[in-house]
Backbone bond lengths (Angstrom), bond angles and torsions (degrees), N, CA, C in turn:
res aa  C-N    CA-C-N  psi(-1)  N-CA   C-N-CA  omega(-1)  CA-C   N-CA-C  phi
1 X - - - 1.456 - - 1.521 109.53 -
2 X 1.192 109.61 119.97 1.592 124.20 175.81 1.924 103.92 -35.70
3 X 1.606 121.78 109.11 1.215 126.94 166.65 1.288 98.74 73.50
4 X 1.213 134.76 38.23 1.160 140.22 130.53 1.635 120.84 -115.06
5 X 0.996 128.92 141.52 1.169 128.28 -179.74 1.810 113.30 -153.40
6 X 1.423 108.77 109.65 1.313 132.78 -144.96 2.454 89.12 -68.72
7 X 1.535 98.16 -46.04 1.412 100.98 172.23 1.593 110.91 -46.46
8 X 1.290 122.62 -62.36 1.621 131.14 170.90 1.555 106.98 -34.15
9 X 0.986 119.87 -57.88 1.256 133.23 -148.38 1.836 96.43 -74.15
10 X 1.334 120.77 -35.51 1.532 132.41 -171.65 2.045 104.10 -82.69
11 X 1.445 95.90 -35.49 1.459 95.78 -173.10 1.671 98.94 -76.31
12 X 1.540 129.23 -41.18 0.908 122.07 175.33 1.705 122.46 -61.25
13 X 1.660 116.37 -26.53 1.077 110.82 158.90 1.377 137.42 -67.55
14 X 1.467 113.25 -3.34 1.182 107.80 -155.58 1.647 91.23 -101.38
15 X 1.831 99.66 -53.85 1.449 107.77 165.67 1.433 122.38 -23.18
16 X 1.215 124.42 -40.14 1.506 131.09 -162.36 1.483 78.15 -94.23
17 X 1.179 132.17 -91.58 1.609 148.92 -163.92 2.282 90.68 -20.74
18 X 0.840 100.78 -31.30 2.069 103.49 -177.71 1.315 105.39 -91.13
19 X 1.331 115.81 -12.85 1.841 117.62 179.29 1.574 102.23 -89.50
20 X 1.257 109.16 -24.04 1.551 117.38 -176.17 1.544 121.74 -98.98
21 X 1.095 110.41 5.04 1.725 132.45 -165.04 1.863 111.63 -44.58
22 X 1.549 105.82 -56.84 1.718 104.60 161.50 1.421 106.08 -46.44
23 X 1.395 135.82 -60.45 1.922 132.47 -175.06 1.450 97.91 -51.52
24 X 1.299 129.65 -58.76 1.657 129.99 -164.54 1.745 107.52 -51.74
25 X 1.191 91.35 -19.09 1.687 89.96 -148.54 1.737 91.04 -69.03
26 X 1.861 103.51 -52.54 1.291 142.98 -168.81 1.994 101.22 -54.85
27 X 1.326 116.51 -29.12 1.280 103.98 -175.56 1.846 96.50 -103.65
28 X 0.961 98.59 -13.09 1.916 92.13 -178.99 1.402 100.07 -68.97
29 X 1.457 122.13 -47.20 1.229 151.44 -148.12 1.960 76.02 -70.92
30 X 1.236 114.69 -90.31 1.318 109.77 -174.99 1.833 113.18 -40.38
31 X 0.623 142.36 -39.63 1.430 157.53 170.28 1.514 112.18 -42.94
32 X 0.962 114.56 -68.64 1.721 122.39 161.37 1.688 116.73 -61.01
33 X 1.429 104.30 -21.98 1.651 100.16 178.25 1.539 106.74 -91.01
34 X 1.450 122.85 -11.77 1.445 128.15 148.53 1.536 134.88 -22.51
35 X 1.567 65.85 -79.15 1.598 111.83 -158.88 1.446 85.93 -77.80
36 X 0.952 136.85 -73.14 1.725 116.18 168.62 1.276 125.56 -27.19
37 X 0.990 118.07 -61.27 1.411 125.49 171.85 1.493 108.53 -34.47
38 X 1.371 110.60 -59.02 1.830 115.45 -152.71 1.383 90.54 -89.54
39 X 1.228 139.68 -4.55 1.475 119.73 173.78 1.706 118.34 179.96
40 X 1.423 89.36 41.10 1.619 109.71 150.35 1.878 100.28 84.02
41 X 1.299 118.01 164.58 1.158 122.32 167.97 1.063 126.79 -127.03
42 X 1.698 103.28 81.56 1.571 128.47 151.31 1.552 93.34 -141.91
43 X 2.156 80.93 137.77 1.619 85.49 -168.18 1.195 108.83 -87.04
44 X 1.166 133.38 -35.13 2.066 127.58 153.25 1.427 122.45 -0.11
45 X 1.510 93.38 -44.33 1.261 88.49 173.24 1.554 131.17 -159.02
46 X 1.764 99.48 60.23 1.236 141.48 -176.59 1.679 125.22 -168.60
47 X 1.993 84.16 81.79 1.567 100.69 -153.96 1.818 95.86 -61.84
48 X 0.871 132.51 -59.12 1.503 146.41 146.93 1.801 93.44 8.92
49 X 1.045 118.55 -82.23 1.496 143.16 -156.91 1.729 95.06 -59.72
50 X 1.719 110.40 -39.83 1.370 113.00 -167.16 1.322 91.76 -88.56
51 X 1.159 131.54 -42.98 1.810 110.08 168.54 0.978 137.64 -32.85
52 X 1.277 120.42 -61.04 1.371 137.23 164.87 1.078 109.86 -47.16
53 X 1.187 128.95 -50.58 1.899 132.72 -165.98 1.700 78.37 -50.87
54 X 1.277 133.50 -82.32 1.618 160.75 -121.29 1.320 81.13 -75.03
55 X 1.350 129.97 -49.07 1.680 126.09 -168.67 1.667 107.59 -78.83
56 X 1.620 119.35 -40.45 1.410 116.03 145.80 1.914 119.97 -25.58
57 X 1.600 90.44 -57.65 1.813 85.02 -151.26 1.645 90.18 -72.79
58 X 1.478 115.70 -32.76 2.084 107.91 168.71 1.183 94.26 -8.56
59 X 1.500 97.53 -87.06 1.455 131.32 -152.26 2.107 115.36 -52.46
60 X 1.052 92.78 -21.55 1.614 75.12 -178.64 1.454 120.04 94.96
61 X 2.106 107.57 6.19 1.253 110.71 -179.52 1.251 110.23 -53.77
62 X 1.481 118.23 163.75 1.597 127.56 166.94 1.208 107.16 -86.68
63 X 1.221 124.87 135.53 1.665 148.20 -178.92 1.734 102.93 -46.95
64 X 1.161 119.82 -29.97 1.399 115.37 170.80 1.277 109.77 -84.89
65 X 1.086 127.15 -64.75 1.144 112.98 -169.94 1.525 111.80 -58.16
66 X 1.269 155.61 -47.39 1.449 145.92 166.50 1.972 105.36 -41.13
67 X 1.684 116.72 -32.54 1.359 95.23 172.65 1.551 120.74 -89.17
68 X 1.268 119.53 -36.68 1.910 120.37 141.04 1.346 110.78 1.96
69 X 1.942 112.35 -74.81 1.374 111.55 161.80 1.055 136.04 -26.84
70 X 1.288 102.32 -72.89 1.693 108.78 -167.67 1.368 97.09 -45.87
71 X 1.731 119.64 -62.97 1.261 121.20 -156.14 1.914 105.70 -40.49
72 X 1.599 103.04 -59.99 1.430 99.90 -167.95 1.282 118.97 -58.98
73 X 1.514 116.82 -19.66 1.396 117.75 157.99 1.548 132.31 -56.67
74 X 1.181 99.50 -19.79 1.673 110.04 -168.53 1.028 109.77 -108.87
75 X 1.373 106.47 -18.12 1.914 102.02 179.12 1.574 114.08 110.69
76 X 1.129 116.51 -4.82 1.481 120.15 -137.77 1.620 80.21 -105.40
77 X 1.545 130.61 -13.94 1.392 130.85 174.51 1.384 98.47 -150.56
78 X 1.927 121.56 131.80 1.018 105.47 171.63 1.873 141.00 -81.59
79 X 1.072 108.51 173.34 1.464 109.60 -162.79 1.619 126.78 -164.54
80 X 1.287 139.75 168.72 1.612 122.31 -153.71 1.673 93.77 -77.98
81 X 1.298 117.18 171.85 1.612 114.38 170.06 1.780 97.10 -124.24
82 X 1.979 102.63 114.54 1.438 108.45 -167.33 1.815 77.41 -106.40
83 X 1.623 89.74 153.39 1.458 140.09 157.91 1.067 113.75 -60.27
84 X 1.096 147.45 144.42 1.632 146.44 131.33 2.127 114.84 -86.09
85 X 1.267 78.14 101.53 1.704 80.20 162.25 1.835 126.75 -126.90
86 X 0.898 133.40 -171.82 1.420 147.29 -138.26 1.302 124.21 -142.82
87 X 1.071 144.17 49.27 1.642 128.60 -172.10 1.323 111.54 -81.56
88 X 1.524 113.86 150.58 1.463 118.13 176.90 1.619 112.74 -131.32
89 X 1.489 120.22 148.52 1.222 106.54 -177.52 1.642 101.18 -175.70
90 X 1.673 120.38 -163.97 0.682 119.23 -153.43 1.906 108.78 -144.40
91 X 1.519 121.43 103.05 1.541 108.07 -175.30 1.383 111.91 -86.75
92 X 1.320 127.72 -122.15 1.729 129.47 -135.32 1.741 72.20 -102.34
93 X 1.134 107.16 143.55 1.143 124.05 166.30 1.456 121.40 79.16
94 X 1.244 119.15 -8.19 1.354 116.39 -165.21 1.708 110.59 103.62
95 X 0.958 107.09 11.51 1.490 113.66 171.47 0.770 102.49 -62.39
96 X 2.084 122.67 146.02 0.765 129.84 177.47 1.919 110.74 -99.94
97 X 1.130 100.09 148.49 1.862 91.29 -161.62 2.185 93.50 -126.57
98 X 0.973 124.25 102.74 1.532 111.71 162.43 1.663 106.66 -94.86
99 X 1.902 118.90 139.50 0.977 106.21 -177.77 2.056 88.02 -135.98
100 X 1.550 84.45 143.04 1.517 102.52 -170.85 1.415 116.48 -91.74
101 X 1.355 147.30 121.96 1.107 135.06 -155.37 1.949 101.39 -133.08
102 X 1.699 119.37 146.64 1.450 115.00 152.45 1.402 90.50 -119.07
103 X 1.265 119.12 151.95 1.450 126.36 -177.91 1.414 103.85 -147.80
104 X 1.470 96.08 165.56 2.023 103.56 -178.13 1.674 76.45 -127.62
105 X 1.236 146.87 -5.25 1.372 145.54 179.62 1.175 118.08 -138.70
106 X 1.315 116.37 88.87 1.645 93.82 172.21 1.466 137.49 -89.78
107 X 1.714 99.21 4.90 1.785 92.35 156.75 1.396 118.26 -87.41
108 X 1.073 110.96 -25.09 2.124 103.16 145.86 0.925 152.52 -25.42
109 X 1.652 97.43 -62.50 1.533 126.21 163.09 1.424 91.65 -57.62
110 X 1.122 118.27 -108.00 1.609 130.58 -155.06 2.001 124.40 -19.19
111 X 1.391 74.24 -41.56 1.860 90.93 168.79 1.564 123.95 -62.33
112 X 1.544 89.48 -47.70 1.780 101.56 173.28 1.535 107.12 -83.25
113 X 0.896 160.79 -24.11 1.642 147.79 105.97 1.499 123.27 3.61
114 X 1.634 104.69 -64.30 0.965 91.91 -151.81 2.061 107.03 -83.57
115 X 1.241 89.71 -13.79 1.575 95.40 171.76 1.307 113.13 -100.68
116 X 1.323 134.64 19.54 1.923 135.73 149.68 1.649 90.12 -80.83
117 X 1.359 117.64 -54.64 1.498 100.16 -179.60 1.736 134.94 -68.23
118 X 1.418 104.93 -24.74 1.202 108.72 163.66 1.263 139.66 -65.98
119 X 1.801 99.50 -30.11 2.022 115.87 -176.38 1.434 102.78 -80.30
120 X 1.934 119.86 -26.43 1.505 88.14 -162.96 2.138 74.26 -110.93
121 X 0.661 150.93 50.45 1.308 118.50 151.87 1.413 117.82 140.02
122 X 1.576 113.57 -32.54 1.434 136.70 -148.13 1.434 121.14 -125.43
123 X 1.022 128.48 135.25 1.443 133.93 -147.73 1.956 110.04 -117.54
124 X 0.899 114.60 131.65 1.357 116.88 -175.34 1.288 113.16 -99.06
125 X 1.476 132.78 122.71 1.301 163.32 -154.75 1.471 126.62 -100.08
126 X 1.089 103.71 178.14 1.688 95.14 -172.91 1.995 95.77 -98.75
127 X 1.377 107.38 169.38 1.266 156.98 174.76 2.136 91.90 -35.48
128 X 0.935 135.79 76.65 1.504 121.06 -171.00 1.584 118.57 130.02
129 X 1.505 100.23 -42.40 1.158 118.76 -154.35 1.661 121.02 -62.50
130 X 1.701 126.54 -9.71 1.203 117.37 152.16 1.631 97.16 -136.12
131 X 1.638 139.51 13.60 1.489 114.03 -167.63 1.338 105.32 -80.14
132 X 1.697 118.20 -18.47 1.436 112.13 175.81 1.463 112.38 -47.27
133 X 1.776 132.14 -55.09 1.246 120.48 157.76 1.484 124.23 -18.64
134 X 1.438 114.18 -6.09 1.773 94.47 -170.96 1.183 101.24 -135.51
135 X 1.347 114.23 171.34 1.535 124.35 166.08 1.627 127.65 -111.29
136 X 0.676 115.84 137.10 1.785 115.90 169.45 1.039 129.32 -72.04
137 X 1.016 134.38 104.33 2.051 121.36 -153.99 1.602 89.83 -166.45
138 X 1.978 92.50 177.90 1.219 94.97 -177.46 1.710 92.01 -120.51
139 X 0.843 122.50 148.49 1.279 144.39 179.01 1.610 146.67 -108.32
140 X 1.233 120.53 96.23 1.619 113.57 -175.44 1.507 99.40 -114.75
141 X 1.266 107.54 160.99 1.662 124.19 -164.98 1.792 102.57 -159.42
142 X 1.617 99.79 106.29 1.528 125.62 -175.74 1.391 104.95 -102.62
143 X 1.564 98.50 140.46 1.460 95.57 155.92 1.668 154.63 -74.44
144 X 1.532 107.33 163.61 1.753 82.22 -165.72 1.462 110.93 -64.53
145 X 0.750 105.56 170.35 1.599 124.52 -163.39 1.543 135.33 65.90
146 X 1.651 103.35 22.59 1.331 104.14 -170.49 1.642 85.76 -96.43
147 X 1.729 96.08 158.85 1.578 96.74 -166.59 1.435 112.71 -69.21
148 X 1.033 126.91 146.69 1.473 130.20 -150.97 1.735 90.77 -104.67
149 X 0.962 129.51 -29.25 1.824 136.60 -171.90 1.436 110.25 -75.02
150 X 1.659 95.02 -45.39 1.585 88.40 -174.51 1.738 124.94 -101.77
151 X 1.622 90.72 -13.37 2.062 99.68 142.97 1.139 113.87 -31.51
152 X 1.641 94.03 -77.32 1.705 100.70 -169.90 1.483 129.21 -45.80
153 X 1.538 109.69 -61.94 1.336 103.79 164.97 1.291 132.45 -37.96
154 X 1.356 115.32 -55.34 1.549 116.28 174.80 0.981 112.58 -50.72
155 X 1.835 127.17 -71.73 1.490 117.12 -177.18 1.186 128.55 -40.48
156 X 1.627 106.93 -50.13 1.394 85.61 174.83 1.265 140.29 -56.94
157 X 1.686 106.48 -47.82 1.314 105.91 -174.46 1.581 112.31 -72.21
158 X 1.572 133.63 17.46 0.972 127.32 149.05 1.953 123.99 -101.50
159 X 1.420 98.95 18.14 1.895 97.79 161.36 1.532 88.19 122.67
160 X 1.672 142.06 -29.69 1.245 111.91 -156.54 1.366 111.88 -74.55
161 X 1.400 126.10 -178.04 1.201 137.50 -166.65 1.163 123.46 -113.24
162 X 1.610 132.95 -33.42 1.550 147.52 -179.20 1.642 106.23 -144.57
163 X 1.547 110.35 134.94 1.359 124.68 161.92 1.302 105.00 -121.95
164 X 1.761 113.57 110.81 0.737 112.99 165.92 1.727 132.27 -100.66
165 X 1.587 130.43 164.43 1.226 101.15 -171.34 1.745 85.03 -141.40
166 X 1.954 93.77 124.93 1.774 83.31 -169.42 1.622 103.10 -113.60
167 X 1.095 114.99 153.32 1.503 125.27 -177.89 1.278 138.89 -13.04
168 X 1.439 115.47 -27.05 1.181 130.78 169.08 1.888 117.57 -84.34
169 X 1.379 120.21 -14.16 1.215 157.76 154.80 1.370 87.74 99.74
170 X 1.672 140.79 55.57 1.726 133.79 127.82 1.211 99.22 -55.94
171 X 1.369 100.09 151.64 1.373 120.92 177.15 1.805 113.82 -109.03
172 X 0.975 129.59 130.97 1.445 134.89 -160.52 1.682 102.93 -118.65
173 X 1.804 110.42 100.51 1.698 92.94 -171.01 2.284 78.61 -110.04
174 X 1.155 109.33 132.70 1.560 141.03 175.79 1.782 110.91 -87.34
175 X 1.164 128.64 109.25 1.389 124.99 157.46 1.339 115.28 -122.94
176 X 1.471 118.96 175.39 1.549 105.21 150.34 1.118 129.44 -76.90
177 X 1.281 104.84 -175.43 1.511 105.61 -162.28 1.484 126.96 -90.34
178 X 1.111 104.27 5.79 1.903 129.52 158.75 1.555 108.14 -92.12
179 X 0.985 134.44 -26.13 1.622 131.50 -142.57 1.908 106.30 -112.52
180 X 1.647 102.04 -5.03 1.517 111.01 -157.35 1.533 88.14 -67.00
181 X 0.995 108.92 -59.83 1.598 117.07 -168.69 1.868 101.47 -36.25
182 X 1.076 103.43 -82.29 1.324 112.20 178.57 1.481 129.02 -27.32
183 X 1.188 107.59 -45.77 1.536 132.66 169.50 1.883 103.59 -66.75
184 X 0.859 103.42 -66.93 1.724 103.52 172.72 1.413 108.67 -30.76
185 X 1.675 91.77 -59.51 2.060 84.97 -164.37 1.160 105.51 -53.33
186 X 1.379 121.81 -33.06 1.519 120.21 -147.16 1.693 103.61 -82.62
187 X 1.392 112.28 -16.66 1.674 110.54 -176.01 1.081 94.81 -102.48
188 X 1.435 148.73 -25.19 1.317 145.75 -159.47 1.915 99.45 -94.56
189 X 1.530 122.09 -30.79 1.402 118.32 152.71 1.464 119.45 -58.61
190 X 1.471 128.04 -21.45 1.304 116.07 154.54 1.519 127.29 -93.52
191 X 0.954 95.26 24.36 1.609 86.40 176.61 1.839 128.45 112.81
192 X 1.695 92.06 -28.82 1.162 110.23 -167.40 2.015 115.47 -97.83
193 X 1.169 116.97 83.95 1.133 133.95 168.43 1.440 123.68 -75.22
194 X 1.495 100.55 126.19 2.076 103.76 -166.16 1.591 98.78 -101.89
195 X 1.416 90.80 155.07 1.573 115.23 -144.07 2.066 82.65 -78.56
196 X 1.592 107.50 -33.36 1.344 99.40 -167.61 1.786 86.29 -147.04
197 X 1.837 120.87 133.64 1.436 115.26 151.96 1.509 89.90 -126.84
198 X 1.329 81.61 179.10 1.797 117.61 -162.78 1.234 123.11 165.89
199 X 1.092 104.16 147.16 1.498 122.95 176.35 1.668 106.79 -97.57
200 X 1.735 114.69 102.80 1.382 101.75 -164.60 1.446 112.14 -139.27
201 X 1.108 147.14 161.44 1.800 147.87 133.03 1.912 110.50 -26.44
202 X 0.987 124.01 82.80 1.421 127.08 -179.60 1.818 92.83 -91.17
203 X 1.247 110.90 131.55 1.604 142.55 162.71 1.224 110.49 -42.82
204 X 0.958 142.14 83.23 1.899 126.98 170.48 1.740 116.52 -45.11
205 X 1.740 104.31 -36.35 1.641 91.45 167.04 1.727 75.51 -148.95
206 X 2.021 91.72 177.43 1.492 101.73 -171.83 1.352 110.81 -136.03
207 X 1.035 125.91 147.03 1.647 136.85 165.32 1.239 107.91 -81.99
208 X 1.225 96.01 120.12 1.729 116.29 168.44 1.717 112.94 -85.76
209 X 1.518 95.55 103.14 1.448 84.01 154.80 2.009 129.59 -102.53
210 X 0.763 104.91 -172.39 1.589 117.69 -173.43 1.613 109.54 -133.90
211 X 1.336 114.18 -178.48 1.438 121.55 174.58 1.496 116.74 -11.89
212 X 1.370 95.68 -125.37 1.846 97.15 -167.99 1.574 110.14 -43.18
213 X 1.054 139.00 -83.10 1.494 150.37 172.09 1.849 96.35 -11.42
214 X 1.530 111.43 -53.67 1.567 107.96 -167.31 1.512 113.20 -56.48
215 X 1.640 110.64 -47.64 1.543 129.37 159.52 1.153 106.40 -40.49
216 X 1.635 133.17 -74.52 1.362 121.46 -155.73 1.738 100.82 -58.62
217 X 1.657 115.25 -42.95 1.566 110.32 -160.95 1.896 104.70 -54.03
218 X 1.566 89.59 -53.36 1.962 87.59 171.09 1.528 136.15 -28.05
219 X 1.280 102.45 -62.53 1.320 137.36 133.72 1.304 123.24 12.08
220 X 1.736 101.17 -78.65 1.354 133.07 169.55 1.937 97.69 -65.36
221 X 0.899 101.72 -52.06 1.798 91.78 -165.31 1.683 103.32 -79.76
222 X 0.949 115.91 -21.24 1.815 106.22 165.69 1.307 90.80 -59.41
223 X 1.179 115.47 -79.31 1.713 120.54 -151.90 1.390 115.35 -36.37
224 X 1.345 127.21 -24.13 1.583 141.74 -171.10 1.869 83.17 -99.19
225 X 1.244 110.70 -82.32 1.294 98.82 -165.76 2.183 127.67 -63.17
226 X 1.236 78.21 34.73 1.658 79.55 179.87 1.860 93.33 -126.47
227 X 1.786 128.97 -7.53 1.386 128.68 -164.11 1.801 77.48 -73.69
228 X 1.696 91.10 154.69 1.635 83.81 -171.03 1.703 96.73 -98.33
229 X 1.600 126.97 9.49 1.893 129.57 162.14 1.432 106.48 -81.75
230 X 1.378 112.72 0.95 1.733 93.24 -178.29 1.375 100.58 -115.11
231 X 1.482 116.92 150.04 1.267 149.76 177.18 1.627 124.28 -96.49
232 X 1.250 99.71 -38.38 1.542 103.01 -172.05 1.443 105.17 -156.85
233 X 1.210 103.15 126.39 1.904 108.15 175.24 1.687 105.98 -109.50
234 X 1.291 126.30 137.25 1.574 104.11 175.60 1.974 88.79 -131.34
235 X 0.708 111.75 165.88 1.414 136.74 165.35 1.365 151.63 -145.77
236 X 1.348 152.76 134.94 1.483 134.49 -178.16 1.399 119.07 -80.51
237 X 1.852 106.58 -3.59 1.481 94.74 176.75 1.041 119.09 -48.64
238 X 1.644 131.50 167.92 1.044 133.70 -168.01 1.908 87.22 -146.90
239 X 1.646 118.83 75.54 1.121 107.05 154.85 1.460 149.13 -39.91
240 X 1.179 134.78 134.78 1.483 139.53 -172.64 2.004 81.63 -92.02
């Protein structure tokens, strides 16, 4: 899409995502104390548990603190017991906004939600009301010029499902949301390391915003992604 460019758009996330590095640490940290919780800590066989580890090692966590986790997850040290909840809604334009929450309160959460969406623009929705727009998948995102032939081959024949290749020539390799891990190792033994994975809410289509509207939507997604109960914000904006 003319003045969009999906590569721009990842470096600028990441840039911001390194300004925020103390918050990242704090939601992985909850993330692994989950995922421990709901299904033990060995990652063999607690794909959940091995995500997080992998989004830890991104990040540059310290080896203690990811086992801290586990422990308070397992019981083996005590620690708060968070919720998983869900908000759905809608920013500048009709954007669709999903925001991911662990909470020890959820009339807390919901309040501080529901007024980041109300101050800059954006209105919070019922239970359904935009995640159908999205998909659940696992997600890697290469840069242009990585060889596009021998992506393909590999991913696929290690489980993923879609290679996509978008205009700016990033490369988009799609799995489910159990299989990311697996798929990673298998391209990263050839050589081929993604600029960004995750297990995420992917957009089926996107709203483009522009100038003022693009500001306010940002705006809107700091304000959610700075509440210190949310984990994950996804959206279809499509910033300029």
């Amino acid at each position: 899409m003319a003045g969009h460019s999906k590569w721009a758009n990842i470096q600028h996330r990441k840039g911001r995502q390194d300004e925020k590095r103390g918050r990242i640490f704090t939601r992985i940290i909850k993330e692994i104390t989950v995922a421990a919780k709901l299904a033990g800590g060995d990652v063999s066989t607690n794909p959940r548990l091995r995500l997080a580890m992998e989004k830890a090692s991104d990040a540059n966590m310290p080896k203690d603190k990811v086992l801290d986790a586990i422990k308070r997850g397992t019981g083996a040290v005590d620690g708060v017991d968070y919720e998983e909840v869900r908000y759905e809604g809608y920013g500048i334009g009709g954007a669709a906004v999903i925001v991911d929450c662990l909470t020890d309160n959820r009339t807390r959460t919901v309040a501080e939600v529901r007024h980041a969406f109300s101050k800059h623009g954006g209105n919070l929705g019922t239970d359904g009301s935009v995640s159908f727009m999205f998909k659940h998948c696992g997600q890697m995102l290469f840069a242009p010029g990585t060889p596009e032939d021998t992506l393909m081959e590999v991913a696929l024949e290690a489980g993923a499902e879609d290679i996509i290749h978008d205009e700016d020539g990033t490369l988009e390799v799609l799995t489910g949301p159990a299989d990311l891990s697996v798929v990673r190792a298998a391209l990263e033994a050839k050589g081929l390391k993604p600029e960004l994975a995750e297990v995420t809410m992917r957009p089926d289509t996107q709203a483009e915003l522009a100038g003022e509207d693009a500001a306010r939507m940002q705006k809107l997604l700091d304000a959610l992604e700075g509440l210190d109960d949310v984990q994950e914000v996804y959206s279809n904006a499509l910033i300029s």
